[in-house]
C-alpha positions in Angstrom: 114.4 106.5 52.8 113.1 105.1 56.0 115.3 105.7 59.5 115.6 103.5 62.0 115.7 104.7 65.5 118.0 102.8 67.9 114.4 101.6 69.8 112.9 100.1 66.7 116.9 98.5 65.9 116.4 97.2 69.6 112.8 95.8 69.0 113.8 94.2 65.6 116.5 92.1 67.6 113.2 91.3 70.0 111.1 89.8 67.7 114.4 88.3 65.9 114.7 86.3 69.1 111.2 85.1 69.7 111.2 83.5 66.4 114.8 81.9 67.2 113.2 81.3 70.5 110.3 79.6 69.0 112.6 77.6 65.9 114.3 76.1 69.2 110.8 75.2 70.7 109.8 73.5 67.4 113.1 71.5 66.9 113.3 70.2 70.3 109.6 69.0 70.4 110.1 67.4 66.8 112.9 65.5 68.3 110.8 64.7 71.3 107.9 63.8 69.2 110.6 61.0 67.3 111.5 60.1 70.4 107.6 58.9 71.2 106.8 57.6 68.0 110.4 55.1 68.3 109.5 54.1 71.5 105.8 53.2 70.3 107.6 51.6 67.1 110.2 49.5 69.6 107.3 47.9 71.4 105.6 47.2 67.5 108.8 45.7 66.4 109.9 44.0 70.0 106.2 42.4 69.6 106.6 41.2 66.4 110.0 40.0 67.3 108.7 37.3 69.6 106.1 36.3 67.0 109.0 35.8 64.4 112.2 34.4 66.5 110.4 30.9 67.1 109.5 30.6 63.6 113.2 31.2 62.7 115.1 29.2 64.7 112.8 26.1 63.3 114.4 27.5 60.0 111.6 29.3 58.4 113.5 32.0 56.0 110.6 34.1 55.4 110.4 34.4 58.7 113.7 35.1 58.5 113.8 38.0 56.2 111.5 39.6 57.9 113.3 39.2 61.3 116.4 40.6 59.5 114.4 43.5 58.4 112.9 44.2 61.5 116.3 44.1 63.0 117.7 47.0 60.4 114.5 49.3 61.1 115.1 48.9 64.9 118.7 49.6 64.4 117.8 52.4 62.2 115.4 54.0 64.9 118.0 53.3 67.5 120.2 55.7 65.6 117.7 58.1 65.0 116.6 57.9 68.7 120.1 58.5 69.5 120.5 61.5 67.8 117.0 62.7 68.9 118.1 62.5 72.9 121.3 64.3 72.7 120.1 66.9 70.8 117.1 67.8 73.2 119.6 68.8 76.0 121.2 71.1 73.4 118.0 72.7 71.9 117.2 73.1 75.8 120.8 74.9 76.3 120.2 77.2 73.4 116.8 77.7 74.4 117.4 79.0 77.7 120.5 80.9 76.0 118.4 82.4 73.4 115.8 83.1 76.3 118.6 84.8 78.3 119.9 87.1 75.5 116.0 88.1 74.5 115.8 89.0 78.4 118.6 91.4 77.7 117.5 92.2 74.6 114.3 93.6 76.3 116.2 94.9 78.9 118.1 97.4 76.4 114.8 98.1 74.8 113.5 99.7 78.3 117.1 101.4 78.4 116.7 103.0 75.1 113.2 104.4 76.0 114.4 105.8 79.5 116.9 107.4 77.8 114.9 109.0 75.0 112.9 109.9 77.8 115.4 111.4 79.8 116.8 113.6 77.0 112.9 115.0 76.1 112.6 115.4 80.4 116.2 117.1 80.1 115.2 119.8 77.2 112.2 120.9 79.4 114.7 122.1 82.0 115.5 125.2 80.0 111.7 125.6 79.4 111.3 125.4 83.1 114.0 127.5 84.2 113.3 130.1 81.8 109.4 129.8 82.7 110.8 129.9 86.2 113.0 133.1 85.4 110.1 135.4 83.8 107.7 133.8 87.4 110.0 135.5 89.7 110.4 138.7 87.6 106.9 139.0 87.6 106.3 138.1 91.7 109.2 141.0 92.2 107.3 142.8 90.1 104.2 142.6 92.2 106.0 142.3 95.4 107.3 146.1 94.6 103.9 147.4 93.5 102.8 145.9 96.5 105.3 147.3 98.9 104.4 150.7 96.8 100.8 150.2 97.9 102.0 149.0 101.3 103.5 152.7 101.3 100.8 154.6 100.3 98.0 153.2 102.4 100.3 154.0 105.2 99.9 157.6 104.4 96.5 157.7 105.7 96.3 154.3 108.3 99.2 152.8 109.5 97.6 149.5 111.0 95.8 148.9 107.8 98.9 149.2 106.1 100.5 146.0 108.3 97.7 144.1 107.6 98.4 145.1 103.9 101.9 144.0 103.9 100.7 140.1 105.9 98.4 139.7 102.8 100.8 140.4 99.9 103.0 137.9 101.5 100.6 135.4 102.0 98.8 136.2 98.6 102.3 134.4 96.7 102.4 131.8 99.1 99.1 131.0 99.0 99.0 131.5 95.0 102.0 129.1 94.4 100.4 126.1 96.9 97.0 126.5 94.2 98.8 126.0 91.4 101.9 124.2 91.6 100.9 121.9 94.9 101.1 118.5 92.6 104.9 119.3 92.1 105.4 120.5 96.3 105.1 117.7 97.6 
């Protein structure tokens, strides 16, 4: 049994609209492409047109026929040509819809990974904190043994013992700038 993460769910609806996105493409340049093609036909047929109406009007009915014919293909393209021009302004309107909803759709991809994100940062907090916790235990720790030593080296030379007690101080400070100075700034 295969799951489905809300991510991949999100991507699927991606790629869902880039092939609507590119149906839309395909439709609107086939009915620009009939578009061309009638206009080149319209100048064949306008062409032949002259050729035929002199031949017809001196009663030629071949000519005729054909003039008849010509006029039923150019009617027939008109239609079509018709039909082609007001349906590029819609494929364009759905395009930029389906554009706009795949631009969303994107968008809520980024949300979903910012928030998977932000639940794996949020579950290192306890890490941290307890990571943090068992740090300052152990800096007490040395802070007492070193107040301890502090003590005892003041038994036998006071100033030495001062000096002592600047260095254990500085010795954390210094300690925590090494390791963790990525994260202090």
């Amino acid at each position: 049994m295969t799951v489905h993460t809300e991510e991949q769910n999100l991507l699927a609806r991606v790629d869902e609209l880039d092939a609507e996105i590119g149906e839309l493409g395909r439709r609107k340049g086939e009915a620009l492409a009939v578009i061309r093609r009638a206009e080149r036909r319209f100048e064949e047929l306008d062409k032949r047109r002259k050729e035929l109406s002199p031949k017809t009007f001196f009663g030629d009915s071949a000519a005729s026929l054909e003039l008849e014919a010509l006029e039923d293909e150019h009617d027939t393209l008109s239609r079509s040509v018709r039909v082609a021009k007001s349906a590029v302004p819609e494929f364009e309107r759905m395009l930029e819809e389906a554009k706009a909803k795949r631009r969303e759709a994107q968008e809520d991809v980024y949300r979903e990974r910012y928030r998977t994100l932000a639940e794996e940062r949020a579950k290192l907090d306890t890490e941290r904190d307890e990571l943090a916790q068992r740090l300052k235990e152990v800096l007490e720790k040395k802070t007492e043994l070193g107040n301890r030593m502090q003590q005892e080296v003041r038994g036998w030379d006071g100033e030495q013992a001062n000096d002592f007690s600047l260095q254990v101080m500085d010795e954390h400070q210094y300690w925590l700038n090494e390791e963790f100075r990525q994260w202090l700034r």
